[in-house]
FIMARZA-494356 format. One record per residue (C-alpha): y, x, z; residue number from 1. Coordinates in nm, 2 decimals. Example, Ala and Ser with C-alpha at 12.3 -4.5 7.8 and 13.67 -1.06 7.14 Angstrom:
<node <-0.45,1.23,0.78>,1>
<node <-0.11,1.37,0.71>,2>
***
This chain:
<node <-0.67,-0.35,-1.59>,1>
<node <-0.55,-0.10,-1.31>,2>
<node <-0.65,-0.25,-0.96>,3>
<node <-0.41,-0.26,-0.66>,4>
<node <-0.56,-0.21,-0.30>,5>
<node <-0.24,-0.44,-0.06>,6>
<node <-0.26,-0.46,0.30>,7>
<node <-0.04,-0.67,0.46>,8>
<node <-0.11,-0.91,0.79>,9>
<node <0.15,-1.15,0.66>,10>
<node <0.00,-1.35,0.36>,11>
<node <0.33,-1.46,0.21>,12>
<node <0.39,-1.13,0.17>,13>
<node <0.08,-1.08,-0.05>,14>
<node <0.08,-1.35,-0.22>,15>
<node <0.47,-1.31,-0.28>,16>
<node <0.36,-0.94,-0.41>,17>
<node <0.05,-1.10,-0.57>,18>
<node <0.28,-1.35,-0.79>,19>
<node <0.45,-1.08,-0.93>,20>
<node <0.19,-0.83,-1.03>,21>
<node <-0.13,-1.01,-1.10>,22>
<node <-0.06,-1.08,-1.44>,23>
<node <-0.07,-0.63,-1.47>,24>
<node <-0.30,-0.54,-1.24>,25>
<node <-0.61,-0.69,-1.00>,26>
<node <-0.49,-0.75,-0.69>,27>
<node <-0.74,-0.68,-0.38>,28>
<node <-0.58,-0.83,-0.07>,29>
<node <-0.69,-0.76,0.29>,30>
<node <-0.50,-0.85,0.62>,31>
<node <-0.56,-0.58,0.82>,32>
<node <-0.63,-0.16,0.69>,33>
<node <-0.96,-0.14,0.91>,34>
<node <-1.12,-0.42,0.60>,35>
<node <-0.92,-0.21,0.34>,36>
<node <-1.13,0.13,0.47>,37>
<node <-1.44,-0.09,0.49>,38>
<node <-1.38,-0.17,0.08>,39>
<node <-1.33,0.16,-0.01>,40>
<node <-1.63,0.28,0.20>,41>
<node <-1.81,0.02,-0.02>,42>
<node <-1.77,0.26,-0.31>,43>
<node <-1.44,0.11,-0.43>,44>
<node <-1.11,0.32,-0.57>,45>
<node <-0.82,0.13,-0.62>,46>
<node <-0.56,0.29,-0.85>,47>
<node <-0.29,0.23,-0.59>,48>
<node <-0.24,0.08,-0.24>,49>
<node <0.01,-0.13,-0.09>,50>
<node <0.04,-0.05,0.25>,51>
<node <0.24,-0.26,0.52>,52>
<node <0.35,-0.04,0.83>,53>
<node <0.30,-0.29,1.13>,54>
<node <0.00,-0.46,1.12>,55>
<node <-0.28,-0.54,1.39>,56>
<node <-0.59,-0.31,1.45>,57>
<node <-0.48,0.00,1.27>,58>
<node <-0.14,0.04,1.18>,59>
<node <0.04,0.18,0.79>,60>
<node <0.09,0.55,0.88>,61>
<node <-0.25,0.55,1.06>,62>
<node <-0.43,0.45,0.76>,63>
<node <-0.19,0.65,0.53>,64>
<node <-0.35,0.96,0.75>,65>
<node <-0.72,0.84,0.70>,66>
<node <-0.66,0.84,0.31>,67>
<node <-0.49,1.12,0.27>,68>
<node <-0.72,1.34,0.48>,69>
<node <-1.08,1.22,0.34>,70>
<node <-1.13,1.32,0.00>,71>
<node <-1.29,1.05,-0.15>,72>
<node <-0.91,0.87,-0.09>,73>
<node <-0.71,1.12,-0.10>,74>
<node <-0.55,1.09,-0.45>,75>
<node <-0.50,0.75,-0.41>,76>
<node <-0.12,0.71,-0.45>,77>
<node <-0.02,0.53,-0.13>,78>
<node <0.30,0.28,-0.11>,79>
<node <0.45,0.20,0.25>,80>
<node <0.62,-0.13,0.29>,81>
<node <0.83,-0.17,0.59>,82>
<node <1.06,-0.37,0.79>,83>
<node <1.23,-0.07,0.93>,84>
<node <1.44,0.11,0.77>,85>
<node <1.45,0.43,0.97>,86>
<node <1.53,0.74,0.76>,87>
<node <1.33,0.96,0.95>,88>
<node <1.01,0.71,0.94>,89>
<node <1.02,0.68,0.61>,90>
<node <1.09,1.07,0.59>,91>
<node <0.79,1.17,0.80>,92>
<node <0.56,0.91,0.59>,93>
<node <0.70,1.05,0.28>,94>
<node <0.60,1.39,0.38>,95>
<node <0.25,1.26,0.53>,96>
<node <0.21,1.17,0.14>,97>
<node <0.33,0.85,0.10>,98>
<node <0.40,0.81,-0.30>,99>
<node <0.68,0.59,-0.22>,100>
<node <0.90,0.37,0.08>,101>
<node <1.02,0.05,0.03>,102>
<node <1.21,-0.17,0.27>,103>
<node <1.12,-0.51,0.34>,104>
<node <1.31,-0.75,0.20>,105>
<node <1.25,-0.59,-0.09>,106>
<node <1.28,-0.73,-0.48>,107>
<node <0.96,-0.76,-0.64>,108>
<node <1.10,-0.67,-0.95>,109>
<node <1.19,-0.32,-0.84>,110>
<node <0.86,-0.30,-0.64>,111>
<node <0.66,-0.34,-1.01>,112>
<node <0.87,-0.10,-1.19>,113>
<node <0.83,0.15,-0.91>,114>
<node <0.43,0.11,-0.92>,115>
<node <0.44,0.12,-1.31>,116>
<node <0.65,0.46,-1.26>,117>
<node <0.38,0.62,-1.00>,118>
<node <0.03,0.47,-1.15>,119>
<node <0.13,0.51,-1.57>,120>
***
């Protein structure tokens, strides 16, 4: 079973996302990216990672540029979720290597398909 890494400080969100995708993939949940870099320190490679932008400690697109500059990480495909749907955020994350953008309120549904499409 392909793992998910999901970072997200808001835990309906996870376990929202959890609901939905658990029953294709192990789910690792942390709240905050600094435990999510502590995990894959431990030795740990996720086959994808949800990534929330706002969160306490150490924001999305800081953690998106730790991952994608250390390459243990690096090919890790990396999936923003945000609240803010700024074309030039999602742009500039796109380009920093996010594998995909997806604007919260999102539908699961769509969220699974495009994770099958990136990690099959």
């Amino acid at each position: 079973m392909k793992s998910i890494l999901l970072l997200d400080d808001k835990e309906t969100i996870a376990k929202l996302i959890s609901v939905y995708l658990s029953s294709e993939f192990e789910i690792i949940y942390f709240d905050n990216a600094v435990k999510g870099i502590q995990w894959l320190m431990e030795g740990n490679v996720p086959d994808l990672i949800i990534s929330d932008i706002r969160m306490p400690e150490m924001r999305g697109d800081e953690f998106l540029h730790y991952v994608k500059n250390n390459e243990l990480f690096k090919c890790i495909p990396v999936v923003i979720l945000s609240s803010e749907d700024s074309t030039s955020e999602r742009i500039k994350l796109l380009e920093d290597g996010a594998a995909d953008y997806i604007v919260k309120p999102f539908n699961p549904m769509e969220l699974k398909i495009r994770i099958k499409k990136i990690i099959s």
